[in-house]
C-alpha positions in Angstrom: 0.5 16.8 -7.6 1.3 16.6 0.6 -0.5 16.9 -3.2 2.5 16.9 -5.2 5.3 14.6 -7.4 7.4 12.5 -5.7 10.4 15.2 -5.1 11.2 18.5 -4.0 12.0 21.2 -6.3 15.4 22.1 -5.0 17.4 19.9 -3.0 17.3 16.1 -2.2 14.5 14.3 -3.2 11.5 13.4 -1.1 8.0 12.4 -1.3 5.1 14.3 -2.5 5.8 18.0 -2.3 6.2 20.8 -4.5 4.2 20.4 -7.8 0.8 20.1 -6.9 -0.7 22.9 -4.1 -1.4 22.0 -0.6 -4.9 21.5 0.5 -6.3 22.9 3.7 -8.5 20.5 6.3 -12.6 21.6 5.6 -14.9 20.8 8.6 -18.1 20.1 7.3 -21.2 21.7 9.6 -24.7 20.5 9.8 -27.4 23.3 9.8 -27.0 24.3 13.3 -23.7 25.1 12.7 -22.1 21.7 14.7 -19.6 19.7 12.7 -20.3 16.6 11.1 -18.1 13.8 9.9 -17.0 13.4 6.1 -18.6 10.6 4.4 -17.6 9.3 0.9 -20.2 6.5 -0.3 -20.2 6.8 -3.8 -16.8 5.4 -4.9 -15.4 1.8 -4.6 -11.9 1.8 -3.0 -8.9 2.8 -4.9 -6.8 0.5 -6.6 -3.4 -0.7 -5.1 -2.1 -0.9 -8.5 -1.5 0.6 -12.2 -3.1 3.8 -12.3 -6.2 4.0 -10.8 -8.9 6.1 -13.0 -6.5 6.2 -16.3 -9.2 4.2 -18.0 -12.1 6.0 -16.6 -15.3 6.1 -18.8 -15.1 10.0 -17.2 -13.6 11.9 -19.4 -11.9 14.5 -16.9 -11.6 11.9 -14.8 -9.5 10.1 -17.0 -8.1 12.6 -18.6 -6.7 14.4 -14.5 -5.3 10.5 -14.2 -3.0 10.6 -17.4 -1.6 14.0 -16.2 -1.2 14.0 -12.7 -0.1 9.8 -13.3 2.8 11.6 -16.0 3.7 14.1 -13.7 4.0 11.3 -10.7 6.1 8.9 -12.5 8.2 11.1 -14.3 9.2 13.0 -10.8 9.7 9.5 -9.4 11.7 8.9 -12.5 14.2 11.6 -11.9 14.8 11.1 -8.3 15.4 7.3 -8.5 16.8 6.7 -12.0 19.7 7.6 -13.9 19.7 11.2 -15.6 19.4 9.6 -19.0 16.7 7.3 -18.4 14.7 9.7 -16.6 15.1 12.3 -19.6 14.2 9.4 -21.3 10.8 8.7 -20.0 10.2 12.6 -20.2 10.8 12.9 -23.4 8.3 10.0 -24.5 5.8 11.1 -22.2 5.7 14.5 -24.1 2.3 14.2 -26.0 0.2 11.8 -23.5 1.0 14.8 -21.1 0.0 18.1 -23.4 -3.1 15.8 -24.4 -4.1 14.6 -20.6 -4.1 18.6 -20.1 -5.7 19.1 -23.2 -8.5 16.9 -22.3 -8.8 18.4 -18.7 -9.7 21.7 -19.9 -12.0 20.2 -22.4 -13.8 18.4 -20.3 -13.7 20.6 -17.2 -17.0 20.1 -14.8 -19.3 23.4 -14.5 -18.7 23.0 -10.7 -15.0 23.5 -10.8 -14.7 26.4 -14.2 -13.9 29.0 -11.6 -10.8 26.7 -11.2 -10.2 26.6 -14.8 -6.8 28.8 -14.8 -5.3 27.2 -12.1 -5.8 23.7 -13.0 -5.3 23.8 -16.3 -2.8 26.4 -17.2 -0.9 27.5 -13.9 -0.4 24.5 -12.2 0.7 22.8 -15.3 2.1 25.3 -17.3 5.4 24.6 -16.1 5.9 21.3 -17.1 4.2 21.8 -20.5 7.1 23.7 -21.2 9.2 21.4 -20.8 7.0 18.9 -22.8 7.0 20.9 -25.5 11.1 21.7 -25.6 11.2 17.4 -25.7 8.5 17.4 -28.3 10.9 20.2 -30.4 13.8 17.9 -29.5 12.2 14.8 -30.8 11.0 17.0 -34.4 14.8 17.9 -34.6 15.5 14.1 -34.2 13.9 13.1 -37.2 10.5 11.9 -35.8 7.3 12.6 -37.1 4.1 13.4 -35.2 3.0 9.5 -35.9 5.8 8.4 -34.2 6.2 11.0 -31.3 2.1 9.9 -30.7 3.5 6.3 -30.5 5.8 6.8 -28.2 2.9 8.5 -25.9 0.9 5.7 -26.3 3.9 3.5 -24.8 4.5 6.1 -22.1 0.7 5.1 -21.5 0.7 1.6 -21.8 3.7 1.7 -19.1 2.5 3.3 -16.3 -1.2 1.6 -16.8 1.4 -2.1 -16.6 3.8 -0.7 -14.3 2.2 2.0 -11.8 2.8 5.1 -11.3 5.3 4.4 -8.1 7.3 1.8 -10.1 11.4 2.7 -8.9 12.5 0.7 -13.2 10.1 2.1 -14.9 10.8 2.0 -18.4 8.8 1.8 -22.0 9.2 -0.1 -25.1 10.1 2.2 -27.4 9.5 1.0 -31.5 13.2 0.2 -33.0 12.5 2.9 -35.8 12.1 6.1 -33.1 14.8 4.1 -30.7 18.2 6.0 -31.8 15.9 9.4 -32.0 14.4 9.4 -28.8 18.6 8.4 -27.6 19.4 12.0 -29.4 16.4 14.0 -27.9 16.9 12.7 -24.4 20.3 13.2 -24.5 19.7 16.9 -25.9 17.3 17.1 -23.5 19.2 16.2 -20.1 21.9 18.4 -21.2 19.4 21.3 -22.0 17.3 21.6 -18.8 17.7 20.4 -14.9 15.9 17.5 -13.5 12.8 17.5 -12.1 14.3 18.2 -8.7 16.2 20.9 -9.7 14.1 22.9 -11.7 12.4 25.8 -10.1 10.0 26.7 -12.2 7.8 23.8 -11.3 6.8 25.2 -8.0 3.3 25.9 -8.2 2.6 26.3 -4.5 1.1 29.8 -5.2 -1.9 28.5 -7.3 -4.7 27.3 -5.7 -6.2 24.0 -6.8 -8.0 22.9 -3.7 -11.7 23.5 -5.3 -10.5 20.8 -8.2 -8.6 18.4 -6.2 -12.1 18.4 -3.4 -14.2 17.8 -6.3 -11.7 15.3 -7.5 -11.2 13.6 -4.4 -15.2 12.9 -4.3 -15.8 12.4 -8.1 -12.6 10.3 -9.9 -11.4 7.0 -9.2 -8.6 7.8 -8.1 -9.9 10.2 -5.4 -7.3 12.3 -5.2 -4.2 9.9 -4.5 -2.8 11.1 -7.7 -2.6 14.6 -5.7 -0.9 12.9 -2.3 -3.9 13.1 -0.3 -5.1 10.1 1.8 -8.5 9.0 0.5 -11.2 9.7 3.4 -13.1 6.4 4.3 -16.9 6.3 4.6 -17.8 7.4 8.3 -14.9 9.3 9.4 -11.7 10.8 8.7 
C-alpha cells in the first residue's frame, strides 16, 4: 500500500511504491540467539484472483482488504485509464473507502493499537481527503446518501468480479446516479491531480510495518494487498 499502489507519486507510473510504507527484512532468532527460518502454517495460499480476503469472516481482515483493494485498483486506474474514467472509479469508490477505514479502526486487533495512528489515520488520511471532496462532489450533483452507498457497493462488487490488477476496470453504475456521477467526476478530474501526481499521498514517513507483519500472518490476503511477496512455509 515495495507495499504500496500501483504508481509513483510524481512522475511516470510504476508498480507498487509510494502509498503504503516500506517494510524492513526481520530475522527471527531461536533462544540462543542463532537465526531461524520463517514459517507461515496457518493460512491457505492466496488467491490468484478477485480480492483475496474482501469477504473475510474477519472483520479487520476484511475490512484492510476493501481499503488497501480501493486504494490498489484506483492507483492502477489512474495510471492505465483515461483521466475521466479513473476519476470515475474514484469518485464511486468514495464511501466503500471511508467505511473500509472506518471498519479498520473499529476493529483494530489489541496486538497492533500502538499502530492505531499510523494505519488508520496517517497512512490513509490522504486519500480520505480526496474521498470525501468526491463524496462533496457527488452531494452537489444531486445524489443522495442512498445512492452514493450504491455506487460503493458497485465499486465493491467490481473489484470482488474483476480484481484488483484488472487494466478495464469499470462498474455498473444505476441509470438514475449515471449523469451525476458524469458531473462529479468531471468536477473532480478538473479539481485535483491524479493519483500519480498528487503529493500528498506519500506516506513513506509513517510507519506501518507492526500492522502489515501482523497482517501478513493473520488476513487472507497476507499482505499482497501491501506489495509484499507472501513467505511460504519453511523458508523465505
Amino acid at each position: 500500500m515495495p507495499e504500496t499502489a500501483p504508481a509513483e507519486i510524481v512522475g511516470e507510473a510504476t508498480a507498487d511504491e509510494e502509498l503504503f510504507t516500506e517494510r524492513e527484512g526481520v530475522t527471527a532468532v531461536d533462544d540462543e540467539g542463532e537465526p531461524v527460518e520463517p514459517v507461515i502454517e496457518s493460512l491457505p495460499p492466496v488467491a490468484e484472483t478477485g480480492v483475496p480476503g474482501i469477504d473475510s469472516e474477519d472483520a479487520f481482515c476484511r475490512a484492510w482488504s476493501r481499503y488497501a483493494g480501493s486504494v490498489q485498483a484506483i492507483s492502477l486506474a489512474w495510471a492505465l485509464q483515461p483521466p475521466a474514467d479513473a476519476a470515475r472509479l474514484e469518485v464511486a469508490a468514495t464511501e466503500a473507502v471511508g467505511d473500509a477505514v472506518a471498519a479498520m479502526a473499529a476493529n483494530l486487533p489489541a496486538e497492533i493499537d500502538a499502530n492505531r495512528q499510523a494505519l488508520t489515520v496517517d497512512v490513509p488520511g490522504p486519500f480520505l481527503r480526496r474521498a470525501e471532496r468526491a463524496r462533496e462532489l457527488l452531494a452537489d450533483a444531486g445524489l443522495g446518501e442512498d445512492q452514493i452507498g450504491t455506487l460503493a457497493g458497485a465499486w465493491i462488487d467490481a473489484i470482488t468480479e474483476q480484481g484488483v490488477d484488472s487494466e478495464t476496470l469499470s462498474i455498473d453504475v444505476p441509470p438514475d446516479s449515471a449523469a451525476a456521477l458524469e458531473t462529479a467526476s468531471q468536477a473532480f478530474a478538473d479539481e485535483l491531480p491524479s493519483v500519480n501526481e498528487d503529493p500528498t499521498l506519500d506516506t513513506t514517513a509513517f510507519d506501518i510495518n507492526p500492522s502489515l507483519d501482523y497482517i501478513s500472518a493473520n488476513c487472507p490476503d497476507q499482505g499482497t494487498l501491501a506489495g509484499n511477496d507472501v513467505i511460504e512455509a519453511g523458508g523465505a
